[in-house]
VEXKOLMI-962108 format. One record per residue (C-alpha): residue number from 1; residue in three letters; x negated, z, y. Coordinates in Angstrom, 1 decimal, padded with zeros to 4 digits. Layout:
% residues N
- num/residu/c1/c3/c2
- NUM/ala/X/Z/Y
...
//
This chain:
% residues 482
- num/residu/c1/c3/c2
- 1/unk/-067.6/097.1/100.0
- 2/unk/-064.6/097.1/102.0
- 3/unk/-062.4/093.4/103.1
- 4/unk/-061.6/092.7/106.6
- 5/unk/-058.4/093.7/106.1
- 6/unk/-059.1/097.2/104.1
- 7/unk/-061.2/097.9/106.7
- 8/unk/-058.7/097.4/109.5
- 9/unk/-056.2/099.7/107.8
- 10/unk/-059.3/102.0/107.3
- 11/unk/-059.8/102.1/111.0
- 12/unk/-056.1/102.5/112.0
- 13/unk/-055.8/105.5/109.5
- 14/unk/-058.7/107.2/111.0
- 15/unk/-057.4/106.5/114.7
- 16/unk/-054.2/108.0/113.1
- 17/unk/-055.7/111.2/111.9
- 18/unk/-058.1/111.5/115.4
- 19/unk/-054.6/111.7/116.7
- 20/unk/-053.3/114.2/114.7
- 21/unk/-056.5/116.4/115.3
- 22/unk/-057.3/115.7/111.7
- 23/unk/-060.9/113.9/112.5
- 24/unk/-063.5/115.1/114.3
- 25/unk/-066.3/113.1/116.1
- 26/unk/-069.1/112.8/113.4
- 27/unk/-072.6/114.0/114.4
- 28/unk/-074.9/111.0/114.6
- 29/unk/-075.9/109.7/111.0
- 30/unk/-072.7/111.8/109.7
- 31/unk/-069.7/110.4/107.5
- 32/unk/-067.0/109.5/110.0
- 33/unk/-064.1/109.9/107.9
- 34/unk/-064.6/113.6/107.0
- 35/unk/-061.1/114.9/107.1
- 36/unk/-060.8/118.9/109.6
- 37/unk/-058.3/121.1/109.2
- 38/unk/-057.4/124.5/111.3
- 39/unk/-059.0/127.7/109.2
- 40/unk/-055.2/130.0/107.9
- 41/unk/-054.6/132.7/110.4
- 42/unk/-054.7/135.5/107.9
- 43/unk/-057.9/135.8/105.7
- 44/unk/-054.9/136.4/102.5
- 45/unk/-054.6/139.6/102.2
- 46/unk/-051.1/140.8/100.7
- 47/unk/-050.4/143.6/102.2
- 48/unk/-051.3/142.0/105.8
- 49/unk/-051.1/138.4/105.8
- 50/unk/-051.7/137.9/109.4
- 51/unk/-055.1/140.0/108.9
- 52/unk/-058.6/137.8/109.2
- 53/unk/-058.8/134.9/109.6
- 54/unk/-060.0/132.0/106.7
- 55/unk/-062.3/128.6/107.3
- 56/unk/-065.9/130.7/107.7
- 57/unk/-067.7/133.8/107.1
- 58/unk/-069.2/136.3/109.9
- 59/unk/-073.0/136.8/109.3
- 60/unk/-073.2/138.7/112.4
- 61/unk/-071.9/140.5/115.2
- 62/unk/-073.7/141.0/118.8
- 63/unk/-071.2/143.3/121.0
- 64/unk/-072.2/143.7/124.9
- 65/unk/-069.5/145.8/126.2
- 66/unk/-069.4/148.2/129.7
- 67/unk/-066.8/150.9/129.7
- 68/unk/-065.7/152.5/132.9
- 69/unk/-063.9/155.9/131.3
- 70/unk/-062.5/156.2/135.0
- 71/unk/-060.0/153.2/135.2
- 72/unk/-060.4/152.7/131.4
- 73/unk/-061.7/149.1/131.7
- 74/unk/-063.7/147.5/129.2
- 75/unk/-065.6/144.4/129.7
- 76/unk/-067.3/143.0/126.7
- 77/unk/-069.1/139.8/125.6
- 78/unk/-069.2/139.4/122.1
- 79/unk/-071.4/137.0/120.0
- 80/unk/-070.8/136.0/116.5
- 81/unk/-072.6/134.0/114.1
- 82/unk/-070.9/132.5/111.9
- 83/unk/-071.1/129.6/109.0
- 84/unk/-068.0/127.2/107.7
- 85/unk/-066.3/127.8/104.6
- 86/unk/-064.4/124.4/105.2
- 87/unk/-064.8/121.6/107.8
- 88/unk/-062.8/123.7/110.2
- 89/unk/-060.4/121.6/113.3
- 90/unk/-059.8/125.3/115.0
- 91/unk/-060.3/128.9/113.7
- 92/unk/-059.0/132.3/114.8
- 93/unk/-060.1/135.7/115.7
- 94/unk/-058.2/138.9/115.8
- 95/unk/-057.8/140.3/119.2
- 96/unk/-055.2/143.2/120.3
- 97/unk/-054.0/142.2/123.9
- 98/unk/-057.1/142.1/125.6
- 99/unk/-057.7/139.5/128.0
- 100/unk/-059.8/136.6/126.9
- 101/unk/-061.8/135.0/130.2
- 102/unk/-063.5/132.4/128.3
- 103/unk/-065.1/131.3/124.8
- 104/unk/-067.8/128.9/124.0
- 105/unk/-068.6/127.5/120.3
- 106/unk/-072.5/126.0/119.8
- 107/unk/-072.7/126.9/123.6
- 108/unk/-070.2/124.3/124.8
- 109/unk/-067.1/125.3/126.5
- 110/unk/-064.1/125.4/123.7
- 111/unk/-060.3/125.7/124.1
- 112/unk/-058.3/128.7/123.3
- 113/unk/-055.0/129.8/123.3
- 114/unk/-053.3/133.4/122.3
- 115/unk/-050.2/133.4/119.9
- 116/unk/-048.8/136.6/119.8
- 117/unk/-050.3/140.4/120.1
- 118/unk/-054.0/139.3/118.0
- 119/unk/-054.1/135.8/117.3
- 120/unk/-056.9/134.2/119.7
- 121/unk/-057.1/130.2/118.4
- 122/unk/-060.3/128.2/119.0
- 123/unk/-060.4/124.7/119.1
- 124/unk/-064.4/124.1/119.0
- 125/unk/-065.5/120.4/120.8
- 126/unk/-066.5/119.3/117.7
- 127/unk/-065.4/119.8/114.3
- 128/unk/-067.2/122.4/112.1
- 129/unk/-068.3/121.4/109.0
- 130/unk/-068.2/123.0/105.9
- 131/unk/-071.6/125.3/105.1
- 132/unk/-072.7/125.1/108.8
- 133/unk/-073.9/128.0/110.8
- 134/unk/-072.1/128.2/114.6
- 135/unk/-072.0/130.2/117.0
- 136/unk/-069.1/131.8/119.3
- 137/unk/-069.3/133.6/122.6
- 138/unk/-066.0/135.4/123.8
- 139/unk/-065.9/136.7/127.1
- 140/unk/-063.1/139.5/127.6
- 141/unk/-061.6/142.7/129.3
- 142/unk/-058.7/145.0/129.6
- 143/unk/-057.6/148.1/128.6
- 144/unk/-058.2/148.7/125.1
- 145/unk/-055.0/150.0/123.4
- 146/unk/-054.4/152.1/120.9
- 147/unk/-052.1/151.6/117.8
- 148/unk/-050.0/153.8/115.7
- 149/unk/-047.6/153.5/113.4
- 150/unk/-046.2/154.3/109.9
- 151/unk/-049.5/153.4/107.8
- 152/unk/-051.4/156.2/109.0
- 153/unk/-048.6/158.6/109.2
- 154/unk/-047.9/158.1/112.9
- 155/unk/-051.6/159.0/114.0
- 156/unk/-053.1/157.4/116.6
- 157/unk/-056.0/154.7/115.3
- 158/unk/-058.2/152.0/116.7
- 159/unk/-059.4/152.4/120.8
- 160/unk/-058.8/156.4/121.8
- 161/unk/-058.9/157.5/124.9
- 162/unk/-060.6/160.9/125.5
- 163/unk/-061.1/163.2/127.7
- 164/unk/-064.5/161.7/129.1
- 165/unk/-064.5/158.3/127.6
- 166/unk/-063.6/156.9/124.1
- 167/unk/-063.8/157.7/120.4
- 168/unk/-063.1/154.2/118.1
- 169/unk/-061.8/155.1/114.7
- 170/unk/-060.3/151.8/113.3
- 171/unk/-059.0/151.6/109.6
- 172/unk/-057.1/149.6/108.8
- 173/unk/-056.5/146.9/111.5
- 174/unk/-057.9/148.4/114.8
- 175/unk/-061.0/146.9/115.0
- 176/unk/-059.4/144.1/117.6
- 177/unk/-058.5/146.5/119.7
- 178/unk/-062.0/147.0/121.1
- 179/unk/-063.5/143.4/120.0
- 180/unk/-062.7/139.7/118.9
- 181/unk/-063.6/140.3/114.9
- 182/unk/-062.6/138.6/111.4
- 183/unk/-060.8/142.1/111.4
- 184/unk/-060.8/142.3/107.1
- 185/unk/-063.1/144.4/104.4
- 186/unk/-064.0/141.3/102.9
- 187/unk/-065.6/140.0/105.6
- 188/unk/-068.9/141.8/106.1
- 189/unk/-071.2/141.4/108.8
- 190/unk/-074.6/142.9/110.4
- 191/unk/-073.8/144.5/113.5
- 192/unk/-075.6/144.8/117.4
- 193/unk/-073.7/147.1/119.4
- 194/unk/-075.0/147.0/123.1
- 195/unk/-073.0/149.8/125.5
- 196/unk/-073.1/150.3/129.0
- 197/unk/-071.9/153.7/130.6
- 198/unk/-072.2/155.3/133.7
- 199/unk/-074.9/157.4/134.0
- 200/unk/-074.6/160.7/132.4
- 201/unk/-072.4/159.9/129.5
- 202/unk/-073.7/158.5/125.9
- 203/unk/-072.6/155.6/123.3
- 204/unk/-073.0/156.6/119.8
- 205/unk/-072.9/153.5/117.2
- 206/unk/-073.6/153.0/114.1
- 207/unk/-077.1/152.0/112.4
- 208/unk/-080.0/153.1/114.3
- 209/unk/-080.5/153.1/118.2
- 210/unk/-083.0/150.5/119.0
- 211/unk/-083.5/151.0/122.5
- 212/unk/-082.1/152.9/125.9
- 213/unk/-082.1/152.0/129.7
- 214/unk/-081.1/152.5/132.9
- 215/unk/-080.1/150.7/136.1
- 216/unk/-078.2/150.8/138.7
- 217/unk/-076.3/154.4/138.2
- 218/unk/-075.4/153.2/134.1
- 219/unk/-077.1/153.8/131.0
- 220/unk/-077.1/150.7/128.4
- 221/unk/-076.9/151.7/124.2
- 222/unk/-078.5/149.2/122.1
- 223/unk/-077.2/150.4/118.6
- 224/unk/-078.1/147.6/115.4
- 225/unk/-076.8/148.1/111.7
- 226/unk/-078.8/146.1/109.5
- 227/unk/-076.5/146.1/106.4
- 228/unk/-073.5/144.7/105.7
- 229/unk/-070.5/146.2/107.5
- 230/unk/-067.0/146.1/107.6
- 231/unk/-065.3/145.4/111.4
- 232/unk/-063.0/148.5/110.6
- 233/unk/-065.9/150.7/110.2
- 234/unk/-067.5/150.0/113.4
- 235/unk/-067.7/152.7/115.6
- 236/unk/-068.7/153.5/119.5
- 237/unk/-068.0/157.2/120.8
- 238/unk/-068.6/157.1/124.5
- 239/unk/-068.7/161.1/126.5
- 240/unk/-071.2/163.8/126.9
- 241/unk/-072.5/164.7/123.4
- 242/unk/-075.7/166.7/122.1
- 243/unk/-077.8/164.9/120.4
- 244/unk/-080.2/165.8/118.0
- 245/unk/-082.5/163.8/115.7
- 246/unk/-083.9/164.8/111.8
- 247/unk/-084.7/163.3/108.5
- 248/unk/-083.5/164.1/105.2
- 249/unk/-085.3/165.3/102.6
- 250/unk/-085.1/162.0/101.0
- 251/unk/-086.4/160.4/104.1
- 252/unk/-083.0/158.9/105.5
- 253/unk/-083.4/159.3/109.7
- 254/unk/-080.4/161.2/110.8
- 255/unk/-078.5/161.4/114.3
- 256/unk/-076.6/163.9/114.9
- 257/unk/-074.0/163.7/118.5
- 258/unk/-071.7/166.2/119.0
- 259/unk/-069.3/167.1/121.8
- 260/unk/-070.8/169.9/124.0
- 261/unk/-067.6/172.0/123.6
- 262/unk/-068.1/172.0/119.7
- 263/unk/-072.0/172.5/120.1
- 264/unk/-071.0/176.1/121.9
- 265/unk/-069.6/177.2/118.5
- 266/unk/-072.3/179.3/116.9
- 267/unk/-071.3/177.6/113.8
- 268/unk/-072.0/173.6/115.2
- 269/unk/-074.9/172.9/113.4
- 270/unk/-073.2/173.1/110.1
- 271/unk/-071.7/169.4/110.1
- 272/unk/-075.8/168.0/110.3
- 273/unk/-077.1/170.4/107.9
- 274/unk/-074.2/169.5/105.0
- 275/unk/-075.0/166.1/106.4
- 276/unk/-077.8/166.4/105.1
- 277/unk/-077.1/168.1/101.6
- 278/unk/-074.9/165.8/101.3
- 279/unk/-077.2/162.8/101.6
- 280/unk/-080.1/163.8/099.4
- 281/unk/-077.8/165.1/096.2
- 282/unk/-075.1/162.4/096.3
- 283/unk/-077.9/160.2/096.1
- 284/unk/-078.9/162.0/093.0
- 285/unk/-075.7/161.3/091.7
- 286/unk/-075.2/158.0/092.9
- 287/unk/-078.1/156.7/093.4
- 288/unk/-080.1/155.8/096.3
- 289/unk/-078.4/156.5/100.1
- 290/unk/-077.4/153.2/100.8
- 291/unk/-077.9/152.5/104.5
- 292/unk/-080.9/152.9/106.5
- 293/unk/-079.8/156.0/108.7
- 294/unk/-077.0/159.2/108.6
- 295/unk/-075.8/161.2/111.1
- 296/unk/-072.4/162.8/112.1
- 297/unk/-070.2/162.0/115.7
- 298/unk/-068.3/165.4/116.5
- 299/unk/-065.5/164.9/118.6
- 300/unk/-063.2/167.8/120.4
- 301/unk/-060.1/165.8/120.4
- 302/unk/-057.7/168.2/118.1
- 303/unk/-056.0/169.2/121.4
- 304/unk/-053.2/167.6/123.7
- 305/unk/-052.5/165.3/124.7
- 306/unk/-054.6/163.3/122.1
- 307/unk/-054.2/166.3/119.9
- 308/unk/-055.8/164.1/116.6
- 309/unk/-057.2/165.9/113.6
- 310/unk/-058.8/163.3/111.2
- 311/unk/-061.9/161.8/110.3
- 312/unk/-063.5/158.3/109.5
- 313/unk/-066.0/157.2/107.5
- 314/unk/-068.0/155.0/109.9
- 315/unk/-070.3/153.7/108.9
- 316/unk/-073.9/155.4/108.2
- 317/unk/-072.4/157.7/110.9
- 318/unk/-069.1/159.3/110.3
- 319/unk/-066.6/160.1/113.2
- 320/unk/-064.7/163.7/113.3
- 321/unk/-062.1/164.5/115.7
- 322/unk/-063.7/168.5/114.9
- 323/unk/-065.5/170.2/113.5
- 324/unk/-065.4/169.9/109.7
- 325/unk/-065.8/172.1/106.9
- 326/unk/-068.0/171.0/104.2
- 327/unk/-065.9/169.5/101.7
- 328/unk/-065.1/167.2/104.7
- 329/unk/-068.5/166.0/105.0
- 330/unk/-069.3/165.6/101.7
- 331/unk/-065.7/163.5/101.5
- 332/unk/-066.7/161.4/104.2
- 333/unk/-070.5/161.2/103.1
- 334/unk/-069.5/160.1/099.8
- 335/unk/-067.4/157.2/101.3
- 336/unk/-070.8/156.1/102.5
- 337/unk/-071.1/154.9/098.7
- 338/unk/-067.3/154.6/098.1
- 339/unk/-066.0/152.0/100.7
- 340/unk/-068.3/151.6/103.1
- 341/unk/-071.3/149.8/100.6
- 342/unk/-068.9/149.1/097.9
- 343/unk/-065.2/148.1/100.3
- 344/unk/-062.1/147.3/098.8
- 345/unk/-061.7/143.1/098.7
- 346/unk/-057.5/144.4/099.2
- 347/unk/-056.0/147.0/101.0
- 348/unk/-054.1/147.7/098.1
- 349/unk/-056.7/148.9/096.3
- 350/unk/-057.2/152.0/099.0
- 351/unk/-057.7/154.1/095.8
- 352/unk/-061.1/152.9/095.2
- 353/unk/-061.8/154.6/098.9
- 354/unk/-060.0/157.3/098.9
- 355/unk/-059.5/158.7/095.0
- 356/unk/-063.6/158.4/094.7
- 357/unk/-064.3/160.7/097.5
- 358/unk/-061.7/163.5/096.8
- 359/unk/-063.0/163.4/093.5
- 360/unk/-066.7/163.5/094.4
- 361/unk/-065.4/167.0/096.4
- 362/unk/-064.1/167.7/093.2
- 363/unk/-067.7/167.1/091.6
- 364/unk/-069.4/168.6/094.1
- 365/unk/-067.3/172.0/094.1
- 366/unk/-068.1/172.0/090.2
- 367/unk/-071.9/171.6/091.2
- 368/unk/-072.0/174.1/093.3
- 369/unk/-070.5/177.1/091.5
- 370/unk/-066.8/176.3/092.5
- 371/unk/-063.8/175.4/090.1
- 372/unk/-064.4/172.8/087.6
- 373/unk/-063.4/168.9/088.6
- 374/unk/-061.3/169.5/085.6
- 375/unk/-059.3/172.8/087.1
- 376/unk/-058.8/170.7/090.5
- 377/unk/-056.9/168.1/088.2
- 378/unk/-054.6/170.9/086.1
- 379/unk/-053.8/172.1/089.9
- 380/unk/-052.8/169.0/091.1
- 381/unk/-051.1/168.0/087.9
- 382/unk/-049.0/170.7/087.5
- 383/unk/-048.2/171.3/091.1
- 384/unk/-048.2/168.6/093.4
- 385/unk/-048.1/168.1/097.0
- 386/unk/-045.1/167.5/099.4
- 387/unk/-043.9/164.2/101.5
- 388/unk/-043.4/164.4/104.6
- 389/unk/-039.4/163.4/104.9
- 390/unk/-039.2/159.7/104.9
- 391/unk/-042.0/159.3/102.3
- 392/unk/-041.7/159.0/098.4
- 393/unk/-042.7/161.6/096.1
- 394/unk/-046.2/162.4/094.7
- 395/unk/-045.3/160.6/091.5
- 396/unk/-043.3/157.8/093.1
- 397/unk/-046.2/155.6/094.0
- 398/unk/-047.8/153.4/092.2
- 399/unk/-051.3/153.7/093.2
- 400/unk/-052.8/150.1/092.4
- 401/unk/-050.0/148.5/094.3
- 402/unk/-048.6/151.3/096.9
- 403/unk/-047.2/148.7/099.3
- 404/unk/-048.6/148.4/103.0
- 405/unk/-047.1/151.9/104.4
- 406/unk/-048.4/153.8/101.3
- 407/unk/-052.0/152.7/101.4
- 408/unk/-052.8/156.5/102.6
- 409/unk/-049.8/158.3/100.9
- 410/unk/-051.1/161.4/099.5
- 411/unk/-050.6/160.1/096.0
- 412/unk/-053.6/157.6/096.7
- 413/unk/-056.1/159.8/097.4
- 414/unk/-055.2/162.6/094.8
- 415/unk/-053.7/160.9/092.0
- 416/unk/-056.6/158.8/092.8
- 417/unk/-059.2/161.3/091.7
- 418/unk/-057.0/162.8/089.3
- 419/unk/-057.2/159.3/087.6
- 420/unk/-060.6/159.2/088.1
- 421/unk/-061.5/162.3/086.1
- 422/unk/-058.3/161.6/083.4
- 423/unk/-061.3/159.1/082.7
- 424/unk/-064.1/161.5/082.7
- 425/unk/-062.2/163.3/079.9
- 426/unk/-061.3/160.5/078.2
- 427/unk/-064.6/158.6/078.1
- 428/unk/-066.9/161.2/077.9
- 429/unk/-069.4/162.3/081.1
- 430/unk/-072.7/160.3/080.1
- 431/unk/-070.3/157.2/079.8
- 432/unk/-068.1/157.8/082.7
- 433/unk/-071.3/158.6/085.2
- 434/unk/-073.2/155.2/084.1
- 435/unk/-069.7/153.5/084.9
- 436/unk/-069.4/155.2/088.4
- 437/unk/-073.5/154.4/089.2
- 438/unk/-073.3/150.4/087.7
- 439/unk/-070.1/150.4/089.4
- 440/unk/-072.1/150.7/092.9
- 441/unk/-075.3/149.5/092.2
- 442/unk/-072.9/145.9/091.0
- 443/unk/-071.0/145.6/094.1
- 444/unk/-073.6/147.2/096.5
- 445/unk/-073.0/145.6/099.8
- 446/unk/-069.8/143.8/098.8
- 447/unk/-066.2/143.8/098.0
- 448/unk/-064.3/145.1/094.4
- 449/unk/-061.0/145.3/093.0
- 450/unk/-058.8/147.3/091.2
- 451/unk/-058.8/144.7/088.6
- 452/unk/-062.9/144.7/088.3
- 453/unk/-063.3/148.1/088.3
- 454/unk/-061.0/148.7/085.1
- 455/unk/-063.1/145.5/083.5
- 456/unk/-066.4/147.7/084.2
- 457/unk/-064.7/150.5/082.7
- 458/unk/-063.7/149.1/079.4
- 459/unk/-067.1/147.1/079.2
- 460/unk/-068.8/150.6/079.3
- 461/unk/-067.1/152.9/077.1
- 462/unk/-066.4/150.2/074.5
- 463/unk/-062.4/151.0/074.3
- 464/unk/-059.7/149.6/075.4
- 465/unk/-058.6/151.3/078.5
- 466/unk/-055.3/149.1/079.2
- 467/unk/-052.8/151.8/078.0
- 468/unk/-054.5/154.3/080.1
- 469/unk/-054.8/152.6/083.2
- 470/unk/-051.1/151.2/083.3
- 471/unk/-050.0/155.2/083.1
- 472/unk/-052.6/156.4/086.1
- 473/unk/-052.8/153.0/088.0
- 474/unk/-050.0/150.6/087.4
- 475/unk/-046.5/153.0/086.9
- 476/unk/-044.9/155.4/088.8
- 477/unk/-044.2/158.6/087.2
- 478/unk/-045.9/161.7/086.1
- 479/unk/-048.1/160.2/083.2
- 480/unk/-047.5/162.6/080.3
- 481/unk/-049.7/160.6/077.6
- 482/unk/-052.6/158.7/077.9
//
């Protein structure tokens, strides 16, 4: 029990710490000294330390958005659950220039401020407390803007503008572009996306579409992913798209949307069907698809002035700026396993993406009556591919730790997958295929590391793996024994 006096200086310290913004008024029956401090503005991440955000966890996303393709104006209310990692004072979201109207935490009106190009702060009436669920509604518009720069080799990324509306392909950091988000991998959420369009036009999501409607010369989207997702693969293609509807043979519902211009070529319906294939076998492989619908969005955007060639693994739906060849799909398929279920926890461990789903075109070329996995490897071994000027060597990169411009060098995906199948021959198949299935059936849904993977590896084959890993994964250099 406290003195008079203790309890005096008690009271002054907490009066203090009200000032400073340290306290926050206690809910009734609630300790009134718990101590609140503002979440970091970056979630930690090395390679982008001004990425996320940390003090809670995003359970889920509800995105109400209305895009006007004419003015390009996007008006959006988004609404995230959320719970407290720490008694939070203020926390942030990641939002690219857009203009914020208002925001309201627990539905009471909160203030906000914007530091720099993404920062939105939040200073919620009341303190948060740690391992509470809360609520934020952000009300915003603008004209979504799209980034470039040296990461992705100069390509545009994030909010793209088309021809009739807009195309969303966001890795690594453009998922603010187009909404307030925890924008990191290792902070996975469910997803509503709810689109509004005038009429005519379509929004293609990802997940499944729950329900369509019209009023007022506009047709709403209601899109809804029910598995865990990362903000970078959320997708929303707006324009005029063919859309067709199937199941795999494994029962996975498919959507298939694809621009009409593509749909003309005799050859269009070759994206769903390796869709398909790819689905059913990969699950043979792999195991069980692991979201609750597939498809394919097939843009037409490989021409000026947007004039992008590229792909991205959204999730349970991939987005292609054309039409792809088959290795293509079954690349971005097997990302479906590879990156979108099991995401990297670090950007700098890209290679976990990207080496896994050249080498499962590797696989599946050896399935299907192609070159051995092993004959891709000699090719790439003995020959490697070019940089771009500006860009280190093939064998100049160290793949576990590329640094933040190299996270797509070439070098990641290939010497990626020629690392992964280095370990097929070393290991043995029966060993290295119960490694790659544990490896996604353990981290299903979540985040992994370089770090845990190798762990797994060792743990599997029973030998120690260290010198072989430091060759493929940790040094630069052509590896010459291992």
């Amino acid at each position: 029990m406290a003195t008079p006096r203790s309890a005096h200086r008690l009271a002054l310290a907490a009066a203090g710490a009200a000032a400073l913004g340290l306290l926050a008024p206690a809910a009734p029956g609630a300790a009134a000294d718990v101590r609140y401090e503002p979440g970091a503005a970056g979630i930690g991440d090395p390679y982008f330390p001004d990425l996320g955000n940390g003090g809670y966890d995003v359970k889920r996303y509800h995105l109400k958005t209305a895009y006007e393709p004419g003015t390009d104006q996007l008006t959006g209310t988004a609404t995230i659950r959320a719970t407290a990692t720490q008694n939070l004072s203020r926390f942030n979201l990641d939002l690219y220039k857009l203009n914020v109207r208002s925001v309201r935490v627990n539905g009471r009106d909160a203030p906000f401020a914007r530091t720099g190009e993404r920062e939105l702060e939040i200073t919620p009436p009341r303190g948060l407390r740690k391992n509470s669920p809360f609520s934020v509604v952000v009300r915003y518009d603008g004209v979504p803007q799209t980034l470039s720069g040296p990461i992705i080799f100069d390509l545009p990324y994030g909010f793209l503008h088309t021809r009739d509306g807009a195309t969303i392909v966001s890795e690594p950091d453009g998922a603010s572009t187009w909404f307030p988000a925890n924008d990191h991998p290792s902070d996975k959420a469910l997803f509503t996306i709810e689109t509004t369009v005038p009429r005519g036009l379509k929004a293609i999501a990802n997940g499944r579409l729950v329900k369509k409607w019209s009023a007022h010369g506009k047709d709403t989207f209601l899109w809804r992913e029910d598995r865990p997702m990362a903000p970078y693969l959320a997708t929303n293609s707006i324009g005029r798209f063919n859309v067709s509807t199937t199941t795999t043979g494994t029962g996975v519902p498919q959507l298939d949307a694809v621009d009409p211009e593509v749909a003309s070529d005799p050859d269009s319906l070759s994206t769903p069907r390796n869709t398909t294939r790819a689905v059913d076998e990969l699950s043979g492989y792999f195991g069980a698809y692991p979201f609750g619908s597939t498809g394919s969005i097939i843009e037409n955007n490989a021409v000026p002035p947007l004039n992008v060639d590229n792909a991205l693994e959204t999730q349970t739906r991939p987005t292609y700026q054309k039409q792809p060849i088959e290795k293509g799909v079954v690349h971005e398929i097997s990302h479906q396993w590879f990156g979108d279920s099991v995401s990297v926890r670090r950007w700098k461990d890209t290679w976990l993406n990207e080496g896994f789903a050249v080498w499962v075109e590797w696989y599946w070329a050896e399935k299907h009556g192609g070159q051995p996995a092993r004959a891709s490897f000699q090719k790439f071994y003995d020959d490697p591919p070019s940089m771009p000027p500006g860009r280190p060597a093939f064998w100049d990169v160290v793949v576990a730790d590329p640094t933040r411009d190299q996270i797509f060098h070439r070098a990641i995906y290939f010497r990626g997958a020629m690392t992964l199948q280095a370990l097929r021959q070393k290991i043995g198949d029966e060993r290295f295929l119960r490694l790659v299935r544990t490896w996604v059936a353990e981290h299903k849904y979540g985040n992994a590391t370089t770090e845990e993977f190798e762990a797994l590896a060792e743990k599997i084959s029973g030998q120690d793996l260290d010198p072989f890993f430091k060759v493929w994964l940790h040094t630069p250099g052509k590896p010459t024994t291992w």
